[in-house]
Each structure stands twice: as C-alpha cells, then as structure tokens.
N, C-alpha and C positions, 0 to 999 in steps of 0.2 A: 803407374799404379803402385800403391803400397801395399804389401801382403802380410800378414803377420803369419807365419806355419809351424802350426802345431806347438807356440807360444808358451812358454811356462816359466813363471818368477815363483818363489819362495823367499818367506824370509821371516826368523822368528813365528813361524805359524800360519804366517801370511799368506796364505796362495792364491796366485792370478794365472789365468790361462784365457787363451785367447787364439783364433783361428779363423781367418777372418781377411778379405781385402776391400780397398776403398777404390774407387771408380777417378780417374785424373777429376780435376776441377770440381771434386764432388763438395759439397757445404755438410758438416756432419756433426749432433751434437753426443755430447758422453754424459747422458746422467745414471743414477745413481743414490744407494744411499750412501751417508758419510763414513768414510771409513772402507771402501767397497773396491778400491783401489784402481778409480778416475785420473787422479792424480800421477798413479804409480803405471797405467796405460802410457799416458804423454811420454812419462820419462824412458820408458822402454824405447819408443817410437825416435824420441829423440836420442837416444845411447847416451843418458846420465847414467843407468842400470844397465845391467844385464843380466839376459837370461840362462836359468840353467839347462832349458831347453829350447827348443826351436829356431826359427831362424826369422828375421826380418829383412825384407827382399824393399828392392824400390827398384820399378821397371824391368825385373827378375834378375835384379846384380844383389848378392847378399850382401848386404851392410849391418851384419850384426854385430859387428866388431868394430865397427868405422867409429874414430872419435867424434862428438856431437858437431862439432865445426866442419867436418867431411860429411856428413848427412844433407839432404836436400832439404831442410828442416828451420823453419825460424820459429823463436820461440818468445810467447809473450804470457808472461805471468802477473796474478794477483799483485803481487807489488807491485808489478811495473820498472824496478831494479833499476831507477835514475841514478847515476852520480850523485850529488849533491854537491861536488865543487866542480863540475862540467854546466858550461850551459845547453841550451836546448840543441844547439847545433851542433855540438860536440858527443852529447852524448846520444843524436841521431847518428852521426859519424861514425860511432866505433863501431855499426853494423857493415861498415865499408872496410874500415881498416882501424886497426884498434891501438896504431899507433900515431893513428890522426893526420898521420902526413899522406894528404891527398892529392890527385893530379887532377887537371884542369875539369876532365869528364866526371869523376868523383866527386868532385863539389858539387856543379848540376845535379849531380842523383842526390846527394842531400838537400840540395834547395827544392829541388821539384818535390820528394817524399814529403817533406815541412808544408809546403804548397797545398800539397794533396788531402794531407789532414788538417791543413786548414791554423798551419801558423805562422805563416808568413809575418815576417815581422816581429816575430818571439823566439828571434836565433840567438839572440844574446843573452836573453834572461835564463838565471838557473831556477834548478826544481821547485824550488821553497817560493818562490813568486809566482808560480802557475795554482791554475786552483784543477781542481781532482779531474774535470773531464779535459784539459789543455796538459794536463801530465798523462793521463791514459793517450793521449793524442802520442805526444813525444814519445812515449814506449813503442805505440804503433810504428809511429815514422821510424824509426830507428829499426825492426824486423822488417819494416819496406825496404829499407837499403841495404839489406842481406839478400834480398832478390832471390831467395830458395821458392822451389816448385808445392812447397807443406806448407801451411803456417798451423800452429798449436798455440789454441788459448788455453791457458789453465786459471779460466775466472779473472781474467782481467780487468773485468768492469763491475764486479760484486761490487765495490764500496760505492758506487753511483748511485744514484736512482733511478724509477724504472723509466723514466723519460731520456735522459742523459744516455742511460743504458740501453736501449733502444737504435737510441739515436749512434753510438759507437757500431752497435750490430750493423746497421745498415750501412754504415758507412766502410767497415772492413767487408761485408759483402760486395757494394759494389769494388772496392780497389780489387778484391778478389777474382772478379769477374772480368774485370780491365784487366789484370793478370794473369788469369789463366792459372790461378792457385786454387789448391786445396784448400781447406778450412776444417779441424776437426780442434773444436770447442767443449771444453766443461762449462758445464752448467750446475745450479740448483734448483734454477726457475723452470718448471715446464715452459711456461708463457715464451721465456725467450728461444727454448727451442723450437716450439712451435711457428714462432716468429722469422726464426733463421735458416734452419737446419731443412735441407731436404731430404735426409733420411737421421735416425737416432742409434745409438748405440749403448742399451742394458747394462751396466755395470754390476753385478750381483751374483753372492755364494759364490765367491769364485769364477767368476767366468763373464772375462766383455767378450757380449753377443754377437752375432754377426752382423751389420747396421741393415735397420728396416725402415721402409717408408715411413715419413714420419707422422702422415695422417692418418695410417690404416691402424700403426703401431698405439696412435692416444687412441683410436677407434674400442680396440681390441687391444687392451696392453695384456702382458701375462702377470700372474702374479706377484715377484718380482716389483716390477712397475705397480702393477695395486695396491701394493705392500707400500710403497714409497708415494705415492699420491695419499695413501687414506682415503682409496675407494673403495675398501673392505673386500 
C-alpha cells in the first residue's frame, strides 16, 4: 500500500498537499486542472521532488528520502524518453540494467516484456522507425522490465488518438492485472478515466484528494471537478 501522510510541497508559490493512501493493485486516475500540480503528485511519489513536509510510506517503510531507483516505482512519461541511438531492445533493456549487459534470465524478461506489448520482431529497429503507438509500446516495455509494484503514467498516451489511446489503456490494464500492479495515471480526458480508473483522484487549490470511486465521483463530482468539466 502507498501512503502519502500529511504531504506538503512548496515552491515558488506553489503548494500541494496531499493525505491520502492507495489500495495494492488499485487502477487510479489524477485529473485536474492544468497547472494543479498532477504532474508534480507523480514526482513526489516517485522521489524526483521532495517534500517539505510529510512523509511517503510504501507498505509502512518510509521511503521519503529513497532515491527514485530505490522506490517500488516505474515511471512512464508523455515523451516516452526513447533513446534515439538505442534500438527498441536496448532501450527496453536499460529498465533491467542500464549498462545493458544482461544475463541469460535478463534477456527473457526483455523479449517476453517486447512480446507482451506486442513487438516482437521490432528489437532492432530504433525509435525514428516506430510510428507513435509502437513507440508508446517500447516506453511501456521498457517500465515492464523494471518489474516495480507502482507504475505512474504522467500522460503517456496524449499525443495518440482516442482509439490508439484507448487501446494502450487496456492493454497496461491488463499487464497490470497479470502483475499484480498499481496504476496511478494522469489524465485530461474524463472519458479515459472513466474507461480505466476504478477510483479518481481531484487535483485542485491545492490539494490531491483522497481517491474516490470513480462512478459515484462523475456521479456527483464537487466543484473543483465542475469547475474543470464545465458543468457549471
């Protein structure tokens, strides 16, 4: 279980706070408006930031000081942060070891991850030769073979379409659930939270909410969320 207790970032003006934990295996999305600091949640969670107050617990061991690579934590971002002189296999790889030199078990979990998303056969080819949903793949593959208990999207599949993008959700859903992973996802689309998330999480004035179902939550969103839908 991840906790966040009694949570608090500053920065330039900026304040985030947050109190709040997440259930193991739970699917969960972060929207928000822009600027509301969805973004700046992940980074806490994953130890790119730190807080000036609180503490972030995983399975009730404090890890608020652990460096991001010592966190239970894989991370897949809007770029997607390919190499561009790696090919697809290599730069699934460096989620295993980042100096590429793998043993015989090590390669298996890169060809199976490749497999699973579905590129078998595209371990050679570099980034500039994949087209947008076969590179959102290889980012994916590549936090698969980090094998952490968290995974964090921060918009990975915006530049897609909603078909494409869809079709990613479901598919890091199921590996999800074959894993026995977390999932806590930014989003801008209700649609895809509604589509993926079983519970959501508010990001607003300050303060990501504590995550709520996600049907009761469009049901009855609070203001906040009304404000950000434009449902007056």
């Amino acid at each position: 279980m991840l906790t966040l207790e009694n949570v608090r970032y500053e920065q330039d003006g900026f304040v985030l706070a947050a109190d709040f934990s997440l259930e193991p295996e739970a699917r969960v999305a972060v929207i928000g408006p822009s600027g509301a600091g969805k973004s700046t949640l992940l980074a806490l969670i994953g130890g790119f930031i730190a807080p000036q107050r609180g503490r972030v617990l995983w399975q009730g061991q404090d890890i608020t000081k652990n460096a991001p690579s010592a966190r239970p934590v894989a991370n897949l971002f809007q770029e997607g942060n390919l190499f561009p002189h790696l090919s697809v296999y290599e730069n699934a790889a460096l989620g295993v070891n980042v100096s590429l030199r793998l043993s015989a078990a090590e390669n298996e979990r890169v060809m199976g991850a490749l497999e699973r998303v579905g590129l078998k056969g595209y371990e050679a080819r570099k980034p500039a030769q994949l087209s947008g949903g076969q590179a959102s793949r290889a980012a994916l593959a590549r936090a698969l073979c980090q094998d952490k208990p968290l995974l964090l999207l921060d918009e990975p599949f915006a530049a897609l379409g909603p078909a494409l993008r869809r079709e990613m959700l479901d598919l890091v859903g199921e590996i999800a659930s074959e894993h026995r992973r977390a999932v806590l996802m930014v989003s801008h689309e209700p649609r895809d939270a509604k589509h993926f998330a079983q519970r959501v999480i508010v990001v607003a004035d300050g303060v990501a909410e504590a995550p709520r179902e996600t049907a009761e939550l469009f049901a009855n969103p609070p203001r906040a969320l009304k404000d950000y839908l434009g449902d007056g």
